[in-house]
C-alpha positions as CSV (number, residue, x, y, z in Angstrom):
1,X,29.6,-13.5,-25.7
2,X,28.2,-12.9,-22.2
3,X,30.5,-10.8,-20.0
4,X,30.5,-13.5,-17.2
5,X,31.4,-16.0,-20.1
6,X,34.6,-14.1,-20.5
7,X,35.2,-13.8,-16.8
8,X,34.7,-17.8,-16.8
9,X,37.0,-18.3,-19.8
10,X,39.8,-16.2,-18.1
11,X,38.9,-18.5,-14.8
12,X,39.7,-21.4,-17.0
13,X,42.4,-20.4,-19.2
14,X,44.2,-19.6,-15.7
15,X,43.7,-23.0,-14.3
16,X,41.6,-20.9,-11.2
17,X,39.5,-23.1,-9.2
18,X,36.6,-21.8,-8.9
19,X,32.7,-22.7,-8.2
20,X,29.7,-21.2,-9.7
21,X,26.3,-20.8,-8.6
22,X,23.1,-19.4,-10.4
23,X,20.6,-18.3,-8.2
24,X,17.6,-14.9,-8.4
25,X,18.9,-11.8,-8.8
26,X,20.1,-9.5,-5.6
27,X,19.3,-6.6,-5.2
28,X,22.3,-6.0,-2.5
29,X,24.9,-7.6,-0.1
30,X,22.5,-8.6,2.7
31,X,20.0,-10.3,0.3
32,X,22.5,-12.9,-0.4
33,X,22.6,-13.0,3.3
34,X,18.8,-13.3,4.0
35,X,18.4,-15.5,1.0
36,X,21.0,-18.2,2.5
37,X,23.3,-17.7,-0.9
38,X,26.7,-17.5,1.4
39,X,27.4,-20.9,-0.1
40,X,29.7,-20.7,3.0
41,X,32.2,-17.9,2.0
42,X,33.1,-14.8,2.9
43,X,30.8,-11.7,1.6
44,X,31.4,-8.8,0.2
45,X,30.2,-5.0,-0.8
46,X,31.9,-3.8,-4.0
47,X,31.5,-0.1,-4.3
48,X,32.8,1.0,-7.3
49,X,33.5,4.8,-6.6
50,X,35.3,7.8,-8.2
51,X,36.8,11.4,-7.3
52,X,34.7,14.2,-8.6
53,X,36.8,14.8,-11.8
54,X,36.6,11.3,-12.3
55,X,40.7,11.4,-12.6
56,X,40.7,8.5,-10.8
57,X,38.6,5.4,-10.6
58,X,38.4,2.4,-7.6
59,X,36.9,-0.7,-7.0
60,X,36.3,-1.3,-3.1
61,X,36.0,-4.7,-1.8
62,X,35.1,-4.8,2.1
63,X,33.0,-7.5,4.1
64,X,29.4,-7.3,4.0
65,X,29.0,-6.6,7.7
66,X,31.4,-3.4,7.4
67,X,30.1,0.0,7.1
68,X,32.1,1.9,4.3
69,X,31.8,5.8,5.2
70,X,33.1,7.8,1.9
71,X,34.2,10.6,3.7
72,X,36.4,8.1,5.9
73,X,37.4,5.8,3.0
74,X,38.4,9.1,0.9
75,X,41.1,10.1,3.3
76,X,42.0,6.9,3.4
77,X,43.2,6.5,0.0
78,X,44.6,9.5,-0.1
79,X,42.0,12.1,-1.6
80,X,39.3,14.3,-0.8
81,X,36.0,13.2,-2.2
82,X,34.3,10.3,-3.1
83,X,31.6,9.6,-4.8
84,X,29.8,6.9,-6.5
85,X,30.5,6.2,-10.3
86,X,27.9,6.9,-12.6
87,X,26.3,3.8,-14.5
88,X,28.2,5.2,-17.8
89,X,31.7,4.7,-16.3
90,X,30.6,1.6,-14.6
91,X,29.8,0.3,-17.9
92,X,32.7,1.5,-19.9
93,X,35.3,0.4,-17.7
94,X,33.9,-3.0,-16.0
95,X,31.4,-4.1,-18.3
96,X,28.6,-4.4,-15.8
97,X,25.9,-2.6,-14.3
98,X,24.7,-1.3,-10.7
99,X,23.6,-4.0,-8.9
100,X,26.3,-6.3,-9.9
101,X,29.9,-4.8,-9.3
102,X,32.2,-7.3,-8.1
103,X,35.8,-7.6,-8.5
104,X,36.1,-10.3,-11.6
105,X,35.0,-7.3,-13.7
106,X,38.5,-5.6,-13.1
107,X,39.1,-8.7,-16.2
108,X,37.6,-5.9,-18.6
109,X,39.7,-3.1,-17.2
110,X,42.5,-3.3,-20.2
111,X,44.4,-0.4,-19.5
112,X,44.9,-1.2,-15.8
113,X,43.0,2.4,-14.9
114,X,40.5,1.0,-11.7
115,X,42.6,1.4,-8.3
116,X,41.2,-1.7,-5.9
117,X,41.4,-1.7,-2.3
118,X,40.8,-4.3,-0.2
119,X,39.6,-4.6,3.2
120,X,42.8,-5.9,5.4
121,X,40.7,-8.5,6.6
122,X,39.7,-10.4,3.7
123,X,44.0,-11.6,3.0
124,X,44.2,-15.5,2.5
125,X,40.3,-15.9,3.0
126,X,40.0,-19.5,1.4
127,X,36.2,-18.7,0.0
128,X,35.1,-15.3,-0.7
129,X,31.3,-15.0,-2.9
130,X,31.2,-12.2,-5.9
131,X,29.1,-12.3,-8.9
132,X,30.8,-12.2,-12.3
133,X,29.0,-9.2,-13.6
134,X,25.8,-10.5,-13.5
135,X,23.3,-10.5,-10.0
136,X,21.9,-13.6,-10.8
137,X,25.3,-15.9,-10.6
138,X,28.0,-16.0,-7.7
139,X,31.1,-17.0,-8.0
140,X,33.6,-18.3,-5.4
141,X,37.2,-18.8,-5.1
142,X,40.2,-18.1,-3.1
143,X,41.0,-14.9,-2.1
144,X,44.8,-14.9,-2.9
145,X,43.5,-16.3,-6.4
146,X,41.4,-13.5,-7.0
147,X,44.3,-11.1,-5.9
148,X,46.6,-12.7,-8.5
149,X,44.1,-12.3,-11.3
150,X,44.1,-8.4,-10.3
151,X,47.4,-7.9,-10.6
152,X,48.2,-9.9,-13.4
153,X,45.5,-7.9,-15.4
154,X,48.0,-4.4,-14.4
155,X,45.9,-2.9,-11.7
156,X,46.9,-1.6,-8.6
157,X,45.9,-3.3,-4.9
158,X,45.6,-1.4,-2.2
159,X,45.0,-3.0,1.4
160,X,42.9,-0.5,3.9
161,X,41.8,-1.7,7.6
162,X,37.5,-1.1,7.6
């Protein structure tokens, strides 16, 4: 079974609403943008980052118009470096690839390891776009849903203003 199939499954299990979209694949945040693939929600970067020893692991989840400075968003959670994962973790821990990290893929995350921070801003946002593992779908649901489906699956959220 297809990773997003799982993600959908959980989405339905749940009793989340949600809507789904296929569209080409995206190559980054602002080709949603230029494409007209908003499908009138909020937009996101997911950057799924690590410290250097890889002892811990987070999924960041900002609005696309936000700059996210690692250096800045390091002392912000409290280390002291920052650096994207490499495809290998990415894979292991969230089933997906570069190119389509969004936060659905914390479903895969069993042992509750990724740390997710949230930009401040996106709190009770009634539509907010991510793809479910895969660049060529988007998903979209409520924000406050998505943060329920986080911390049922045991991970930790983390609020940071951008």
């Amino acid at each position: 079974m297809e990773e997003k199939e799982k993600i959908f499954g959980i989405l339905n299990q749940k009793g989340v609403p949600f809507e789904h979209y296929q569209h080409e694949a995206l190559g980054n945040v602002m080709e949603r943008v230029e494409k007209n693939l908003c499908f009138d929600a909020v937009i996101c970067k997911n950057l799924f980052v690590t410290t250097r020893k890889h002892d811990r692991v987070f999924l960041v989840m900002l609005r696309a118009e936000k700059r996210a400075d690692l250096h800045e968003l390091a002392k912000k959670m409290g280390t002291t470096h920052l650096g994207f994962a490499p495809p290998e973790l990415l894979a292991q821990m969230l089933h997906q690839k570069p190119g389509s990290v969004g936060p659905l893929g914390i479903l895969s995350d069993e042992q509750g390891r990724v740390e997710v921070f949230f930009d401040e801003s996106l709190k009770g946002s009634p539509r907010v776009a991510m793809h479910p593992s895969v660049n060529t779908d988007t998903v979209v649901l409520a924000f406050d849903d998505l943060e329920k489906l986080i911390r049922e699956n045991g991970n930790q959220i983390h609020y940071i203003v951008f």
